[in-house]
DRENDO-1510 file (C-alpha; in Angstrom, 1 decimal, always signed):
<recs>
REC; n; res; u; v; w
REC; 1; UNK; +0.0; +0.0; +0.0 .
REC; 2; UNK; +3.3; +2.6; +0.6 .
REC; 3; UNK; +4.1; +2.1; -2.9 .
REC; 4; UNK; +0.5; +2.9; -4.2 .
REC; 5; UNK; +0.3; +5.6; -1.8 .
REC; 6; UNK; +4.0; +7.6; -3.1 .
REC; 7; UNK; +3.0; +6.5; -6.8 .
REC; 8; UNK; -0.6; +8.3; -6.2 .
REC; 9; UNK; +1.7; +11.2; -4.4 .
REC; 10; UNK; +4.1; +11.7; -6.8 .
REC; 11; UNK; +1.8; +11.6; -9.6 .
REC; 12; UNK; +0.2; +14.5; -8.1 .
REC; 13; UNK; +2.7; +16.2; -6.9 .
REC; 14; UNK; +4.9; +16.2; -10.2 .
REC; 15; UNK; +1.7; +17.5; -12.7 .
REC; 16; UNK; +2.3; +21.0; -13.6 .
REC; 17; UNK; -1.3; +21.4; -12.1 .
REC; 18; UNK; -0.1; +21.5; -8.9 .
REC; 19; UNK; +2.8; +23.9; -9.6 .
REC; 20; UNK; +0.4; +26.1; -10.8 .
REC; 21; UNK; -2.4; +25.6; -8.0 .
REC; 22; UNK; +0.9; +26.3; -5.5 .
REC; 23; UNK; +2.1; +29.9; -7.6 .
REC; 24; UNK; -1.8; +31.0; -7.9 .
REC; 25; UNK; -1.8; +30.0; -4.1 .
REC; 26; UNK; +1.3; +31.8; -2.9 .
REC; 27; UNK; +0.9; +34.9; -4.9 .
REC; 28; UNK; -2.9; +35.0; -3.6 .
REC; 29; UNK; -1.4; +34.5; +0.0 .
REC; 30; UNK; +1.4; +37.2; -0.6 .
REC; 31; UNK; -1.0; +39.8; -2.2 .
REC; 32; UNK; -3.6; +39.2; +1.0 .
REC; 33; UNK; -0.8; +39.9; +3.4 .
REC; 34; UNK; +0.3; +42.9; +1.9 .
REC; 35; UNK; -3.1; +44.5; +1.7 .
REC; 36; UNK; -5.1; +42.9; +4.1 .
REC; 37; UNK; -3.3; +40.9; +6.9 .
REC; 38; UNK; -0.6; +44.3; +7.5 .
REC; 39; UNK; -3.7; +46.2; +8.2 .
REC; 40; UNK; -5.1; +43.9; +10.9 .
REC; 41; UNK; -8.4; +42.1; +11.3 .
REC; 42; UNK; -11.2; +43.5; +13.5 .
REC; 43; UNK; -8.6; +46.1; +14.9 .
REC; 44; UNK; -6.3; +43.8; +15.9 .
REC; 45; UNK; -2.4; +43.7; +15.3 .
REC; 46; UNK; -1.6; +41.9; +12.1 .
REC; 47; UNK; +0.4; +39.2; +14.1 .
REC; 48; UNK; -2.3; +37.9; +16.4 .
REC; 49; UNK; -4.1; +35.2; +15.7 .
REC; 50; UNK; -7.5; +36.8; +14.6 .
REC; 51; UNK; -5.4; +38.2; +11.9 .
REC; 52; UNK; -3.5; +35.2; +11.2 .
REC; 53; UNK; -6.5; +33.4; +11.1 .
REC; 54; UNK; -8.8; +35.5; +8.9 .
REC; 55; UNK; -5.3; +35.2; +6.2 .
REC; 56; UNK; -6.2; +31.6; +6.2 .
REC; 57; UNK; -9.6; +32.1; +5.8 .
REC; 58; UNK; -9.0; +33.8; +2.8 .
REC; 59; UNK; -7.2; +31.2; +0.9 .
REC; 60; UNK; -9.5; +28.6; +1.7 .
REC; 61; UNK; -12.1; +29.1; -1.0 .
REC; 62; UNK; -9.1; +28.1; -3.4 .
REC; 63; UNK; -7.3; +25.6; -0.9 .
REC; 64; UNK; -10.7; +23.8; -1.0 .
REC; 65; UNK; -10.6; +24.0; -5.2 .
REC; 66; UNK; -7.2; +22.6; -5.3 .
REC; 67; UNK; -8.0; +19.7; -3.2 .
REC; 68; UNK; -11.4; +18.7; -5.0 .
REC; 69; UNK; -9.3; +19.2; -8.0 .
REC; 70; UNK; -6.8; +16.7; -6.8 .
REC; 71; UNK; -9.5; +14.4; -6.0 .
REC; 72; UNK; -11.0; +14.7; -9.7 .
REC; 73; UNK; -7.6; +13.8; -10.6 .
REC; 74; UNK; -8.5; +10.5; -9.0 .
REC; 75; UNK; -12.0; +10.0; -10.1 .
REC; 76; UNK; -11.8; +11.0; -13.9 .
REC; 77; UNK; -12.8; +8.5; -16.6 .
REC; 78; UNK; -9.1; +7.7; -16.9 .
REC; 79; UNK; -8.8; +6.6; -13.2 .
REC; 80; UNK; -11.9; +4.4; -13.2 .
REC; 81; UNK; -10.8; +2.1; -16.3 .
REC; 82; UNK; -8.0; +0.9; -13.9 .
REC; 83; UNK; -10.7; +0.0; -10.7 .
REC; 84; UNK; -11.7; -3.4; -12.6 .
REC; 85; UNK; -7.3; -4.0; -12.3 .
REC; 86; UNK; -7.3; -2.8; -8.5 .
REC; 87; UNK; -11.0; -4.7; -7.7 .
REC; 88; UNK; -9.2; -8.1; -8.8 .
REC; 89; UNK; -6.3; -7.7; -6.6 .
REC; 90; UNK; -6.2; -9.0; -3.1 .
REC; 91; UNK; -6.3; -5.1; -1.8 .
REC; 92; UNK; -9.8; -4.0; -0.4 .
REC; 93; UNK; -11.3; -1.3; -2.8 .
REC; 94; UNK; -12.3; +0.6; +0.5 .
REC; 95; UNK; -8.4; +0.9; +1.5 .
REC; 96; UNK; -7.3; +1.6; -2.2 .
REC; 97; UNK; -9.5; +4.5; -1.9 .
REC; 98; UNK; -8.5; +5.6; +1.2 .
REC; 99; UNK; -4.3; +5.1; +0.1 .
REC; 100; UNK; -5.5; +7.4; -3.1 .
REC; 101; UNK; -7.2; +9.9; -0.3 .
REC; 102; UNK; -4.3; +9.9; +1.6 .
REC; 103; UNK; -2.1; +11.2; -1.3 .
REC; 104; UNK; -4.7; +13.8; -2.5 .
REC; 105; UNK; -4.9; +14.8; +1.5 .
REC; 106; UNK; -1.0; +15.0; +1.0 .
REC; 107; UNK; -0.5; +17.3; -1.7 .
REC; 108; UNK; -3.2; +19.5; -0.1 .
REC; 109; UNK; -1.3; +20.3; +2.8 .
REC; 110; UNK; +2.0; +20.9; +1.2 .
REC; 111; UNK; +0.0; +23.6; -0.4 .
REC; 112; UNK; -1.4; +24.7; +3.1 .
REC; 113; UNK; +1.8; +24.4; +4.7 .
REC; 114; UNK; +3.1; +26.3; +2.3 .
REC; 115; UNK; +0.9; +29.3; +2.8 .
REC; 116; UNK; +1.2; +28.9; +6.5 .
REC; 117; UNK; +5.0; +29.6; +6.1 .
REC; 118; UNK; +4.8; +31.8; +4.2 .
REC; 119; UNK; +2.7; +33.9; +6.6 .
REC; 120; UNK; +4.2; +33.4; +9.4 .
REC; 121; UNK; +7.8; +34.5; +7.6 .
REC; 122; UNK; +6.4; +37.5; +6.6 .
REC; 123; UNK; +5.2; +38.3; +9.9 .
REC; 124; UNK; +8.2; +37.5; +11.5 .
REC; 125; UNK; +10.0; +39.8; +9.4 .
REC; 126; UNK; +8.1; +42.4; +10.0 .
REC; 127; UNK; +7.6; +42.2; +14.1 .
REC; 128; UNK; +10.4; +40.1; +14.8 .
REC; 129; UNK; +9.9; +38.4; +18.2 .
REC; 130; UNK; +6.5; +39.8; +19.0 .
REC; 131; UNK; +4.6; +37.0; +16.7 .
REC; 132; UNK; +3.6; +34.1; +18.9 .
REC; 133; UNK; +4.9; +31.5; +16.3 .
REC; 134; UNK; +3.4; +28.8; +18.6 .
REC; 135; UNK; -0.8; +30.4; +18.7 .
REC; 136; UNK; -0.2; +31.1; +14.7 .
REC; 137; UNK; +0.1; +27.2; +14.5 .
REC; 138; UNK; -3.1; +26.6; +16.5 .
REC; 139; UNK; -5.2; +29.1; +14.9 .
REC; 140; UNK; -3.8; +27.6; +11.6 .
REC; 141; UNK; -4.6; +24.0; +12.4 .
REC; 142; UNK; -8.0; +25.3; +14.0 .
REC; 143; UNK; -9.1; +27.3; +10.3 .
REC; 144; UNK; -7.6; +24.5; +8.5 .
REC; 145; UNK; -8.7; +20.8; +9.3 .
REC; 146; UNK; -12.3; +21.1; +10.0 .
REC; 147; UNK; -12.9; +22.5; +6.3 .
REC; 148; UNK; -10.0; +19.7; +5.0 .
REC; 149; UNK; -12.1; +16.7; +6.7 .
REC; 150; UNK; -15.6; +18.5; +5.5 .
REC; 151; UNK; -14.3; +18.7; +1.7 .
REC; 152; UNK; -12.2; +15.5; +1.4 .
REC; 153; UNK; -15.5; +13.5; +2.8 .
REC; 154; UNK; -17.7; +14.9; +0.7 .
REC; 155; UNK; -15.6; +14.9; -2.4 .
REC; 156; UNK; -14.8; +11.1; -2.0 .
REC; 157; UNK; -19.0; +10.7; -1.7 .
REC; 158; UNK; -19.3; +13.3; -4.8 .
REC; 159; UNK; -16.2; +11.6; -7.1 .
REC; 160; UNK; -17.4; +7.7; -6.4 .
REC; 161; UNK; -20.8; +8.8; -8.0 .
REC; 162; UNK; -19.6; +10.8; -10.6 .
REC; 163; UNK; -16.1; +12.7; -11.2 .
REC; 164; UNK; -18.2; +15.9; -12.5 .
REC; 165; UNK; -19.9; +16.4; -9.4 .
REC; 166; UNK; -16.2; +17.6; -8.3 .
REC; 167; UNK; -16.8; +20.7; -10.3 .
REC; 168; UNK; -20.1; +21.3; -8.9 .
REC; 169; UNK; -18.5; +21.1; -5.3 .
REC; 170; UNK; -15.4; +23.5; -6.3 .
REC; 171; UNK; -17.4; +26.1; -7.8 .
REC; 172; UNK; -19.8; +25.3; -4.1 .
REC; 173; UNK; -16.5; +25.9; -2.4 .
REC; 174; UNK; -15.3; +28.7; -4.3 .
REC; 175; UNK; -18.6; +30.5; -3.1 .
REC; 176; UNK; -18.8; +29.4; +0.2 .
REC; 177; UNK; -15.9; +31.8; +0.5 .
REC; 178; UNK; -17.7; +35.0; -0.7 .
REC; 179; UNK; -21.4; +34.4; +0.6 .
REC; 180; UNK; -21.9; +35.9; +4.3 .
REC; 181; UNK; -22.8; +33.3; +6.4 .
REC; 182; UNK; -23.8; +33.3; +10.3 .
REC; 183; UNK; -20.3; +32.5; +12.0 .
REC; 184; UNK; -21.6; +28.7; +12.7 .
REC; 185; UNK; -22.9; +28.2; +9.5 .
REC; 186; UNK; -19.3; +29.7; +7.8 .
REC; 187; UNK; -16.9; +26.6; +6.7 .
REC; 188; UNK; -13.5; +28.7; +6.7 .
REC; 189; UNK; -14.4; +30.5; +9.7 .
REC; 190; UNK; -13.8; +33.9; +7.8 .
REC; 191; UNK; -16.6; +35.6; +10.2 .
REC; 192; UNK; -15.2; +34.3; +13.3 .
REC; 193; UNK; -12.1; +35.5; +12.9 .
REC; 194; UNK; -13.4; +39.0; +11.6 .
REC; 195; UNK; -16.7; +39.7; +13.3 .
REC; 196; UNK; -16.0; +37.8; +16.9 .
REC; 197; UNK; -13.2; +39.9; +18.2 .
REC; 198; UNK; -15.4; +42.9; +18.2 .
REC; 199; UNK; -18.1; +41.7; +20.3 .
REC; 200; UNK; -15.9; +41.1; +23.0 .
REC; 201; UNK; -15.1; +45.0; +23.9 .
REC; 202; UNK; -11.3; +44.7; +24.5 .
REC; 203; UNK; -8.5; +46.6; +22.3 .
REC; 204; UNK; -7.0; +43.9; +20.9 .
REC; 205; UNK; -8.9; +40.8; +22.8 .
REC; 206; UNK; -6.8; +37.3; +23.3 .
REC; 207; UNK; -7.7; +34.4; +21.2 .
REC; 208; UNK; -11.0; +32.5; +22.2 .
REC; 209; UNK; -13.1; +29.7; +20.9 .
REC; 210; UNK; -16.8; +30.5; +22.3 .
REC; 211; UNK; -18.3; +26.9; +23.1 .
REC; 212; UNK; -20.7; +27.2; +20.0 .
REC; 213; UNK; -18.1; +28.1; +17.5 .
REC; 214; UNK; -16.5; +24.7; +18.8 .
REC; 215; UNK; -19.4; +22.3; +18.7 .
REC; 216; UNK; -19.6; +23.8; +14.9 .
REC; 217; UNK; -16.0; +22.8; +14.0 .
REC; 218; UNK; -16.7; +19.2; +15.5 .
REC; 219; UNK; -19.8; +18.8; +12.9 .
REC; 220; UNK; -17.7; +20.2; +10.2 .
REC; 221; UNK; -15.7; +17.3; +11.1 .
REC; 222; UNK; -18.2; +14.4; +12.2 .
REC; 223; UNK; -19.9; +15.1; +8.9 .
REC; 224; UNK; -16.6; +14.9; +6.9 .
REC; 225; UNK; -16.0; +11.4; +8.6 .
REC; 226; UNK; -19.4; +10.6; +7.8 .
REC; 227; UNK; -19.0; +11.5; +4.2 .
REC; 228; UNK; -15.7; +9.0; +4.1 .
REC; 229; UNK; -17.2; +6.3; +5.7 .
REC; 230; UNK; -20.5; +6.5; +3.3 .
REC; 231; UNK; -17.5; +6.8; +0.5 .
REC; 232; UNK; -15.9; +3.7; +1.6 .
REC; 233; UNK; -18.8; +1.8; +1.9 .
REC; 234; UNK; -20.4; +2.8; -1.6 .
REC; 235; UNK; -17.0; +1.3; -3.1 .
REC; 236; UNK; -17.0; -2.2; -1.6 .
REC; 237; UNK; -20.5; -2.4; -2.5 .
REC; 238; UNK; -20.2; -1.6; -5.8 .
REC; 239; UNK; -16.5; -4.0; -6.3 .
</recs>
């Protein structure tokens, strides 16, 4: 399964696809920090974690593109000639999927860890010692993973039915990023990191996760499980 998995990776990883999804992301990411990020979110300073966190935000309409694009890559019409090669192997078609989920999963956070770095360089070299390197992380992996489990879930669901339902679900999370949405409701958490700080009356407030905003990113994620499992599932049943 390590071999399918790095073959599935470096397939990926090596199409000029992803070189270009990584320059469109790091020039988005570099443009945002320079007009938006410098100037703080919700009057906060650029380095805390509201900021940091409403940066991410940002990119994830496009994050979430790249990695249901690297998923299509996986479900196109070319991919499925080869499941009647992988159903006759002694491999379970539910772990093959999730070995080809892995590698898409993969690739997606080399592009997210990417524009992490690259944020938190540029912060760094602008305030030095004052960003709190270790909260940036946290805020990252708290804007981050609950969208990555939601969209890699519910791709897998979308691309086992039919690989054109990917687009339908990149140009849904393309929007998701530009609709307002209640701050439970919003996938990146763009709201939350903009609108939240102000209700709490402080110049400047520390980072907080109200209780509701929690129990939100934990059904992002149950759901996202969900949408795997029912993935999985719909693959052994139809090998």
């Amino acid at each position: 399964m390590g071999k399918i998995y790095l073959y599935e990776l470096r397939r990926t990883v090596r199409s000029k696809f992803f070189w270009g999804l990584l320059a469109v992301c790091l020039f988005f990411g570099w443009n945002t920090l320079k007009t938006a990020t410098i100037r703080g979110a919700a009057h906060t300073a650029p380095f805390s974690p509201w900021s940091f966190g409403a940066y991410l935000s940002r990119l994830l309409p496009l994050l979430g593109v790249a990695l249901l694009f690297f998923q299509w890559n996986q479900f196109n019409e070319k991919s499925r000639r080869f499941w009647i090669l992988t159903d006759s192997t002694p491999v379970p078609p539910g772990r093959y999927l999730l070995v080809k989920c892995a590698a898409a999963v993969t690739a997606w956070l080399l592009l997210a860890l990417s524009v992490t770095a690259l944020g938190i360089v540029f912060l760094t070299a602008l305030f030095g010692g004052s960003v709190p390197v270790g909260m940036l992380l946290l805020t990252a992996a708290l804007a981050l993973l609950p969208s990555l489990v939601f969209l890699t879930g519910l791709g897998l669901l979308a691309g086992h039915i039919h690989s054109l339902l990917l687009f339908v679900l990149m140009a849904f999370a393309l929007a998701a990023g530009f609709v307002p949405l209640p701050m439970k409701l919003d996938l990146y958490g763009y709201s939350f990191f903009t609108e939240y700080p102000l209700t709490l009356g402080l110049p400047d407030p520390a980072f907080s996760l109200p209780a509701g905003m929690l129990v939100s990113k934990i059904i992002f994620l149950l759901a996202g499980a969900a949408f795997l499992l029912l993935a999985i599932w719909r693959r052994k049943k139809a090998s």
